[in-house]
C-alpha atoms as a printed R data frame, in Angstrom:
    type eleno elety resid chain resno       x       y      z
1   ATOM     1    CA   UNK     A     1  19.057  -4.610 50.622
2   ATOM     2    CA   UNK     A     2  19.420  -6.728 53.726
3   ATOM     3    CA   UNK     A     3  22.130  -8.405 54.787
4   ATOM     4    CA   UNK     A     4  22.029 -11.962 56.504
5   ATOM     5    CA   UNK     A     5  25.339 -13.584 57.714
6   ATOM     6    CA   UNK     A     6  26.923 -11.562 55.762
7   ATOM     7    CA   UNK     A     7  25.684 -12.023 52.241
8   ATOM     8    CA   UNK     A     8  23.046  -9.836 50.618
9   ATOM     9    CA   UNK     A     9  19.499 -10.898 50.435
10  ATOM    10    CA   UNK     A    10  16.736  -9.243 48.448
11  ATOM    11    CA   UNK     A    11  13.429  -9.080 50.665
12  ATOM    12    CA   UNK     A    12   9.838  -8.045 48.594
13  ATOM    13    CA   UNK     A    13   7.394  -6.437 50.557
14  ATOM    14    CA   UNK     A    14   3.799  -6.350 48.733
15  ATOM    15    CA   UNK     A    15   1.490  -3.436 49.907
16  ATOM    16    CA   UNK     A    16  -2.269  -4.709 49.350
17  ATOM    17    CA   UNK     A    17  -4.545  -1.579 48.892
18  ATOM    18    CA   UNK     A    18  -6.956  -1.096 51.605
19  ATOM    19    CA   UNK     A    19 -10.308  -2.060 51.402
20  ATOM    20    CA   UNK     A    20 -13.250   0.326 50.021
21  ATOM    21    CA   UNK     A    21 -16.529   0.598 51.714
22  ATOM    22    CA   UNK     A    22 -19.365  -0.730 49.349
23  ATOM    23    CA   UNK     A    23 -22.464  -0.080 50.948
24  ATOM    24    CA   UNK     A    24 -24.514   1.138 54.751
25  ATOM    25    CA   UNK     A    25 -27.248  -0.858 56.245
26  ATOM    26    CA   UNK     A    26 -29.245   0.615 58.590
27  ATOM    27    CA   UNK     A    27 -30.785  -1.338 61.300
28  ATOM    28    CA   UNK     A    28 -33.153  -2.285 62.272
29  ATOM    29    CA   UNK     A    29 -35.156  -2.147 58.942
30  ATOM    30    CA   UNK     A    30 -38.040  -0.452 58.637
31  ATOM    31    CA   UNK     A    31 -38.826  -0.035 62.680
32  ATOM    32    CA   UNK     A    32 -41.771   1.555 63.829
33  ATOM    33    CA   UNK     A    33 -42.169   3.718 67.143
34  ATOM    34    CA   UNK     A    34 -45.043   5.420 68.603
35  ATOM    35    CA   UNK     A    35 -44.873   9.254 68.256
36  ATOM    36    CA   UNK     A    36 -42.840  11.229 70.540
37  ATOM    37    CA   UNK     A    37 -40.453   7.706 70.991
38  ATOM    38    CA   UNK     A    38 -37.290   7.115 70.046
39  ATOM    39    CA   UNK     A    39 -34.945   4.329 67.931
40  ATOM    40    CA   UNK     A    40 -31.691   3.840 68.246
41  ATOM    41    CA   UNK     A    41 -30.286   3.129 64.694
42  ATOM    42    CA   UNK     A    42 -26.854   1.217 63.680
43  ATOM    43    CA   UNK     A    43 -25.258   1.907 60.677
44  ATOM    44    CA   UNK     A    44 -22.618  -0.926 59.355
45  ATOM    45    CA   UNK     A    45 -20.424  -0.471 56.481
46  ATOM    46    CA   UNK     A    46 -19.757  -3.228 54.124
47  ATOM    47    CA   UNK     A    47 -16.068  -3.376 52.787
48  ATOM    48    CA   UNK     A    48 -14.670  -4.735 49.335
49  ATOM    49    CA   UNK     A    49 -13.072  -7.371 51.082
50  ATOM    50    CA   UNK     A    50 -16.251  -8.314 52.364
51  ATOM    51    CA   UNK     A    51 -15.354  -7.071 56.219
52  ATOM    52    CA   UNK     A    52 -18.114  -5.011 58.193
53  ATOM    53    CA   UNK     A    53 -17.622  -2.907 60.534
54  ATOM    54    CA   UNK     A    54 -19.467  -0.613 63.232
55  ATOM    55    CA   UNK     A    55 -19.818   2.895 61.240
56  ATOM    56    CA   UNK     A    56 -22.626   4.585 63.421
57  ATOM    57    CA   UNK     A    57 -20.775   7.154 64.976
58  ATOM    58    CA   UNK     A    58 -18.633   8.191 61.791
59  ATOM    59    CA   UNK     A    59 -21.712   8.768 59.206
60  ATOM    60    CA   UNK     A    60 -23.365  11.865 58.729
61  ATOM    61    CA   UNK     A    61 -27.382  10.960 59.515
62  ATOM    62    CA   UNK     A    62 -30.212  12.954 58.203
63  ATOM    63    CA   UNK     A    63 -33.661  12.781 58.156
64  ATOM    64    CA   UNK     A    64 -34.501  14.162 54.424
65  ATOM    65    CA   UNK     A    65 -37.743  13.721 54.390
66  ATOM    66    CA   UNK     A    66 -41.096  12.817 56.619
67  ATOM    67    CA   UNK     A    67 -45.002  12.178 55.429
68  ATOM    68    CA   UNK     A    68 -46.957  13.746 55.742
69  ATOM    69    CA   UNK     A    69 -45.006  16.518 55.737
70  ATOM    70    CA   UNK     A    70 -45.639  19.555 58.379
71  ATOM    71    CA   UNK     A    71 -47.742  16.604 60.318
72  ATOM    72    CA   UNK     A    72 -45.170  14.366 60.374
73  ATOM    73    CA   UNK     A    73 -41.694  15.117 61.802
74  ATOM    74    CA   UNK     A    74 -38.195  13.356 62.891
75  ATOM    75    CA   UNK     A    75 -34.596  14.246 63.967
76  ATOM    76    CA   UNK     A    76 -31.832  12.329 64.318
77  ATOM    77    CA   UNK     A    77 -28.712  12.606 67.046
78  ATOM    78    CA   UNK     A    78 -24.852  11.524 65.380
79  ATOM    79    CA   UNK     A    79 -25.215   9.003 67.617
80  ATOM    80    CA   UNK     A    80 -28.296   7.625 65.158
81  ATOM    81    CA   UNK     A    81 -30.592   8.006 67.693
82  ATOM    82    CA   UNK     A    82 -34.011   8.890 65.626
83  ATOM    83    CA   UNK     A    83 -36.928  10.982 67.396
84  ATOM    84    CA   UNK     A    84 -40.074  11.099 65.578
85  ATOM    85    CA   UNK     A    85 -43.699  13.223 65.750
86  ATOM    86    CA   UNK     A    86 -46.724  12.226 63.924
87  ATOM    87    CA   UNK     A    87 -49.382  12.965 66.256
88  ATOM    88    CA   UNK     A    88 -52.655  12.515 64.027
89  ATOM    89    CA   UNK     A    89 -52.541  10.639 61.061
90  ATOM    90    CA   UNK     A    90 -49.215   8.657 61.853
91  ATOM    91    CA   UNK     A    91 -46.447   8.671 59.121
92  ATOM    92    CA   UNK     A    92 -42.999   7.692 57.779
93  ATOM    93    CA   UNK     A    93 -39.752   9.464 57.734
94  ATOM    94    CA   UNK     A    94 -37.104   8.509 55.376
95  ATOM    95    CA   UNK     A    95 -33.450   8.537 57.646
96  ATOM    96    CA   UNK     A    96 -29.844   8.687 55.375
97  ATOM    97    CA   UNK     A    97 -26.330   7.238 56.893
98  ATOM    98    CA   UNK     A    98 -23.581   8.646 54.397
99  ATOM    99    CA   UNK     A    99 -20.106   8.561 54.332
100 ATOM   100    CA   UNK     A   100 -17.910   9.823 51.571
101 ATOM   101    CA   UNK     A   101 -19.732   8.806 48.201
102 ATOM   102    CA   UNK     A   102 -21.840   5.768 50.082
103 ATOM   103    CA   UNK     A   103 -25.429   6.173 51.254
104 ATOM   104    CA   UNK     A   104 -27.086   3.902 53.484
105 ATOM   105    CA   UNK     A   105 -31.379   4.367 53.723
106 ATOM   106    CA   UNK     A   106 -33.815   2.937 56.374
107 ATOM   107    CA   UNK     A   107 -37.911   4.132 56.758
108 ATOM   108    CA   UNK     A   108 -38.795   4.557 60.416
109 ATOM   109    CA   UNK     A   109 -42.596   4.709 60.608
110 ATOM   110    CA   UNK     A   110 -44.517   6.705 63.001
111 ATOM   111    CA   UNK     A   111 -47.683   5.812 64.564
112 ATOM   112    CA   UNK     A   112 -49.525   8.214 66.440
């Protein structure tokens, strides 16, 4: 209870819950690099409140999965920065920003 000039006064203090992330978008969409290049990937969260916010360096990144595969190859720093190798037939590697429960997932295609 709070007192003001002397005589009690009741104060309410409401705690809103803090927003959720929804989803990860990856950009730029769908880039394309010439083999042995680089792209430097963003990944921004989308909130429940509908807020957005810079999440690139707190996702986990991952490249799960290139084609063709042994041909085609990529890596990816924390900092989202995605390396690719696809020095014949050219390719595609899928590239994953997660964090907790949410996955965000961009191609990055690979010319040779």
């Amino acid at each position: 209870m709070v007192q003001y000039q002397g005589f009690p006064s009741l104060v309410t203090v409401t705690v809103a819950p803090a927003p959720t992330l929804v989803s990860i978008a990856i950009t730029p969409a769908s880039p394309s690099i010439v083999s042995g290049n680089s792209v430097q990937l963003t990944a921004t969260g989308t909130y429940s409140d509908s807020s957005t916010a810079n999440l690139t360096g707190s996702v986990t990144w991952a490249v799960p999965l290139c084609s063709p595969p042994l041909i085609t190859t990529g890596s990816i720093t924390p900092a989202g920065l995605f390396t690719g190798n696809s020095p014949v037939l050219g390719g595609s590697c899928a590239v994953t920003a997660t964090k907790g429960a949410i996955i965000g997932i961009d191609t990055v295609t690979i010319t040779p």
